[in-house]
N, C-alpha and C positions, 0 to 999 in steps of 0.2 A: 504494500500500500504506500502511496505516495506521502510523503510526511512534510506538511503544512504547519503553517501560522498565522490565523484568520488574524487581520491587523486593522479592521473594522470594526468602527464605532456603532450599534445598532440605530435605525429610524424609528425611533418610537415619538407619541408626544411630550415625553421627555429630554428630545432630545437637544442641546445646548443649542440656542439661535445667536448668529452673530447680530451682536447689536444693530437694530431696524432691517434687519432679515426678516422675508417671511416664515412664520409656521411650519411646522411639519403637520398636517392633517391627514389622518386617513379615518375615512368615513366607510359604511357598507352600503352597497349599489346594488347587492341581491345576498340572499341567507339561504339558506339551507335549507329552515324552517317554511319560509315561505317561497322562493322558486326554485329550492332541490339542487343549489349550487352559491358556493361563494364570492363574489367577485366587491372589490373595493373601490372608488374613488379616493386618489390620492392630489395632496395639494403639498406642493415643497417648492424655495427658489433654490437655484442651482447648484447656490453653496450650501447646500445643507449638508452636515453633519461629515462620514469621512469623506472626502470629494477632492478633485482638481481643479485646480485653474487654468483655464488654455490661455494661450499668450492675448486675445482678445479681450479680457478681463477686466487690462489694463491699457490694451493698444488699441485704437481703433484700427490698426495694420494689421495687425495681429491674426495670425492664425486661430480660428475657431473648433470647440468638440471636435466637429465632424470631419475634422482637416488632420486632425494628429495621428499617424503611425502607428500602430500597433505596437511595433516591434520598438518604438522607442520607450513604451509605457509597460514592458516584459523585458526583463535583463537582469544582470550579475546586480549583486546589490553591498554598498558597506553602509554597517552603522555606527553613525561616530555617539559616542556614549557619556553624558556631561553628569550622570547621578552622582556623580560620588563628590558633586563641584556644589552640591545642594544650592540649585541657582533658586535667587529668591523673586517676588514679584516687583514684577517690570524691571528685570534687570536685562541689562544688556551685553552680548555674545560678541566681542570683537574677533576679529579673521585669527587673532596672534594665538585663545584658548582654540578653535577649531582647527586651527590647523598642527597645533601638538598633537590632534590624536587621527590625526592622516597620516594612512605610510606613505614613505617616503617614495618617490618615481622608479627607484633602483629594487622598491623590495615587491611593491605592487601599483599599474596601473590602472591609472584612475576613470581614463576615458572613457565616456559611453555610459558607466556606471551610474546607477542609481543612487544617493545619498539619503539616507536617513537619520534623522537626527531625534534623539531622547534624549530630553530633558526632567523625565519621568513626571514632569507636570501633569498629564494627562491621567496616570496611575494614582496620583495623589489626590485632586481634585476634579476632576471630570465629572459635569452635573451638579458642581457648587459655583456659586458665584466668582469665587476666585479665579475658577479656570480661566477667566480671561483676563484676568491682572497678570497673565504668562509671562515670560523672558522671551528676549525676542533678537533675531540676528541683527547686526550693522549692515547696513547697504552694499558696506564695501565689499562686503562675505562676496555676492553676487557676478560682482565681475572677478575675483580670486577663481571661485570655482567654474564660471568660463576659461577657465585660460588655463584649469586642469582637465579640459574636456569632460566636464559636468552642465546636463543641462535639463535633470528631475532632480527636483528636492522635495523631499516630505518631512513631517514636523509632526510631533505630536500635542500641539496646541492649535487654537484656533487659527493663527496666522500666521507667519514667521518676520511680520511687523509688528507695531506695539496693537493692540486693539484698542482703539479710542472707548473714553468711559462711555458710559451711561448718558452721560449732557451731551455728549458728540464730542466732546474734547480730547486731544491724543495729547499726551504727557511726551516729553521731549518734542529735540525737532529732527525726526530721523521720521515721520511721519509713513509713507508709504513706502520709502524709497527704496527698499528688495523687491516690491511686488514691480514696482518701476523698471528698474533697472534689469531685475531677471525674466520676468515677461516681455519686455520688451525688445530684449538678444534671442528671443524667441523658446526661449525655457519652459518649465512647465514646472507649476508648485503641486505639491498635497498637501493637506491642512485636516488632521481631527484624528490622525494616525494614532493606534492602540499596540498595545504587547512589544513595543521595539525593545523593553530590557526582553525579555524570552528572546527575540530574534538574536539581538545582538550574544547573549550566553550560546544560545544552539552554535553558531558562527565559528565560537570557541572549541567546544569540544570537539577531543580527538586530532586538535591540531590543525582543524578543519579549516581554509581558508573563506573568507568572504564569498567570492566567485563561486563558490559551492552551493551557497545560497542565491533565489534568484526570485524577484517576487512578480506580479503581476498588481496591475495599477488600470484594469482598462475602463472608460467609462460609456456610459450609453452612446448610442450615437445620434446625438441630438446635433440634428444641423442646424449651423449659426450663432448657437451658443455660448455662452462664453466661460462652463464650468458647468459641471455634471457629478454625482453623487457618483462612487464608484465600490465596489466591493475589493479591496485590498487584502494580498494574505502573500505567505511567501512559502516557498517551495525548494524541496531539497534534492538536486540534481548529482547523478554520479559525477563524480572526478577523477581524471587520470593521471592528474599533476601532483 
């Protein structure tokens, strides 16, 4: 049996809304009881809960859902791992802590490669308010990880910017600028990612390289769109290396 690690956040109406997001709704449109079958009416905006950004998000040039790749959204995957840095709310991720826990180009490449980042926020608070008081990257991260042929990032907080409060007001002035900068070189975010400590431990064992792991990220194919709810997990592929 193929050995998996569902990294999806469930839809439910509990599920975390980014501030003046729509709803998660799911309603019933037939039962059982009364037409001998189940079907639901569902109401979500497209950033709901674990999901992507396509580079139209942010760009109006930008590549749309229904324009992305496959094969760019399935691939090797590493997780850079910041638990043990206990980051606190709304603190901020400069390039110098994330790239201590990149190897190095001589030990493993980076290109093409998926990125994932745990900050175990999500494990900690997910479904409480604070979850969006999260830590959140520097801009500059952005173009670094262009220029190590990185161009999916996932994050297991609501953004990988700060999330403006409650009033609409973003604390610092670093504002959007990852979702800017990395959608805009034509990147692709994930936002609301689950279980990246398990992934990142499984990774470990047996001496097991990253590359070994490889997750899938694919999302609906909504054309035009500009971010779509996806079912994320990761998967563990033989290795000859």
């Amino acid at each position: 049996m193929l050995r998996t690690i569902d990294l999806t956040n469930p839809l439910t109406h509990n599920t975390p809304i980014y501030p003046s997001d729509p709803p998660f709704v799911a309603t019933p449109h037939a039962t059982h009881a009364r037409d001998g079958y189940s079907l639901h009416r569902l109401s979500f905006g497209t950033h709901t809960g674990t999901h992507l950004d396509a580079p139209f998000h942010f760009d109006s040039r930008g590549a749309k859902v229904g324009d992305l790749a496959l094969g760019k959204l399935v691939g090797k995957v590493w997780v850079v791992d910041f638990e043990d840095m206990n980051l606190t709310a709304r603190e901020r991720v400069d390039w110098e802590a994330l790239a201590s826990r990149l190897p190095t180009q001589d030990e493993v490449s980076l290109r093409d490669t998926i990125l994932l980042i745990n900050t175990s926020w999500s494990s900690k608070y997910y479904g409480d308010t604070t979850y969006f008081s999260h830590p959140y990257l520097s801009p500059l991260i952005a173009n670094h990880l262009f220029a190590l042929g990185i161009s999916v990032v996932g994050v297991d907080t609501p953004s990988p910017d700060e999330t403006p409060r409650g009033d609409g007001s973003c604390e610092g002035a670093d504002g959007f600028g990852f979702h800017e900068t990395f959608l805009g070189n034509g990147g692709v975010i994930i936002e609301n990612l689950t279980n990246l400590k398990e992934l990142s431990q499984a990774a470990l064992l047996k001496n097991e390289v990253p590359s070994r792991w490889m997750v899938s990220l694919a999302p609906l194919k909504l054309e035009g769109l500009d971010g779509s709810p996806i079912r994320a997990f990761a998967f563990c592929v033989p290795y000859d290396g």
